[in-house]
PLY file of the C-alpha trace (Angstrom):
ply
format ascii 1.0
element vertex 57
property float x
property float y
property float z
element edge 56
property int vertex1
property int vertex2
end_header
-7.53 3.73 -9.68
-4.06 3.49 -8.10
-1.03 4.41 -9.36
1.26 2.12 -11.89
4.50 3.49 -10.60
5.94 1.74 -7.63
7.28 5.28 -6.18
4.58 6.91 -7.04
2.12 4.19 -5.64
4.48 3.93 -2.32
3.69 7.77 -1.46
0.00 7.16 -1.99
-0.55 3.52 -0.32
1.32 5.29 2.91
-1.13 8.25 2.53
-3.93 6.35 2.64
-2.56 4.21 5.49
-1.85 6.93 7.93
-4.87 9.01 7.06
-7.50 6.74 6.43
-6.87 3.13 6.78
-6.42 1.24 9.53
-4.58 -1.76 8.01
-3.58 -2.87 4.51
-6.53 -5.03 4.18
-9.15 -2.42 4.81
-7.74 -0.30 2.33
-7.62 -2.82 -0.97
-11.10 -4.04 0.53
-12.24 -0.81 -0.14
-10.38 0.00 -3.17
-11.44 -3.16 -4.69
-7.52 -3.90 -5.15
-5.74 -7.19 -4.89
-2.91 -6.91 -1.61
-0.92 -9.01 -3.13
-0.58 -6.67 -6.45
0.59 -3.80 -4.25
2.72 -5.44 -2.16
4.48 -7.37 -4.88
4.74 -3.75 -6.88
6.14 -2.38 -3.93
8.91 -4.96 -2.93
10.35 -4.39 -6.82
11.25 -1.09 -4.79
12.37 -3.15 -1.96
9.14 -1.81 0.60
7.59 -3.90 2.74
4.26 -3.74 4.82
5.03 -3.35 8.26
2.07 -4.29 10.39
3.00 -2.31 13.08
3.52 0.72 11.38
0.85 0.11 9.19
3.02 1.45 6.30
5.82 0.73 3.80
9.31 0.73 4.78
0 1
1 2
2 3
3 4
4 5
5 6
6 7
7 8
8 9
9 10
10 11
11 12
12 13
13 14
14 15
15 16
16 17
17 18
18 19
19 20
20 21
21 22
22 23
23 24
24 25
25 26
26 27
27 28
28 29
29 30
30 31
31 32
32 33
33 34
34 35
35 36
36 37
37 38
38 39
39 40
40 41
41 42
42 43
43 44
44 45
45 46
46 47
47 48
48 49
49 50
50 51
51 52
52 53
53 54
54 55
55 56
Protein backbone atom coordinates (compact mmCIF):
# COMPACT_ATOMS: atom_id res chain seq x y z
CA UNK A 1 0.00 0.00 0.00
CA UNK A 2 1.32 3.48 -0.88
CA UNK A 3 0.40 6.52 0.33
CA UNK A 4 -2.82 8.71 -0.98
CA UNK A 5 -1.20 12.01 -0.26
CA UNK A 6 0.92 13.40 -2.99
CA UNK A 7 3.50 14.89 -0.25
CA UNK A 8 3.34 12.24 1.67
CA UNK A 9 3.73 9.70 -1.30
CA UNK A 10 6.69 12.08 -2.79
CA UNK A 11 8.87 11.44 0.51
CA UNK A 12 8.24 7.72 0.24
CA UNK A 13 8.52 7.05 -3.74
CA UNK A 14 12.12 9.02 -3.29
CA UNK A 15 12.88 6.67 -0.32
CA UNK A 16 12.37 3.81 -2.05
CA UNK A 17 14.24 5.12 -5.11
CA UNK A 18 17.47 5.95 -3.46
CA UNK A 19 17.46 3.00 -1.11
CA UNK A 20 16.12 0.29 -2.93
CA UNK A 21 15.15 0.79 -6.44
CA UNK A 22 17.04 1.20 -9.20
CA UNK A 23 14.51 2.92 -11.52
CA UNK A 24 10.83 3.84 -11.33
CA UNK A 25 9.81 0.81 -13.14
CA UNK A 26 11.38 -1.71 -10.85
CA UNK A 27 9.79 -0.25 -8.04
CA UNK A 28 5.80 -0.24 -9.22
CA UNK A 29 6.85 -3.75 -10.78
CA UNK A 30 7.40 -4.78 -7.49
CA UNK A 31 4.82 -2.93 -5.71
CA UNK A 32 2.30 -4.11 -8.09
CA UNK A 33 1.52 -0.23 -8.73
CA UNK A 34 0.55 1.44 -11.95
CA UNK A 35 3.66 4.31 -12.95
CA UNK A 36 1.45 6.21 -14.43
CA UNK A 37 -0.83 6.60 -11.07
CA UNK A 38 2.22 7.89 -9.20
CA UNK A 39 3.54 9.99 -11.54
CA UNK A 40 0.28 11.64 -12.44
CA UNK A 41 -0.31 12.01 -8.35
CA UNK A 42 2.90 13.50 -8.17
CA UNK A 43 2.86 16.18 -11.02
CA UNK A 44 -0.60 17.60 -9.14
CA UNK A 45 2.45 18.64 -6.81
CA UNK A 46 4.34 19.71 -9.77
CA UNK A 47 7.28 16.56 -9.33
CA UNK A 48 8.56 14.95 -12.01
CA UNK A 49 10.63 11.65 -12.49
CA UNK A 50 13.98 12.46 -13.38
CA UNK A 51 15.69 9.49 -14.93
CA UNK A 52 18.89 10.52 -14.06
CA UNK A 53 18.37 11.13 -10.64
CA UNK A 54 16.17 8.42 -10.35
CA UNK A 55 13.89 10.61 -8.14
CA UNK A 56 11.24 13.36 -8.00
CA UNK A 57 12.08 16.85 -8.46
Amino acid sequence: MIPNDPAMLLSYVNLKLRDFYGSLQNLCDDLDVSEEEITDKLASIDYHYDKERNQFV
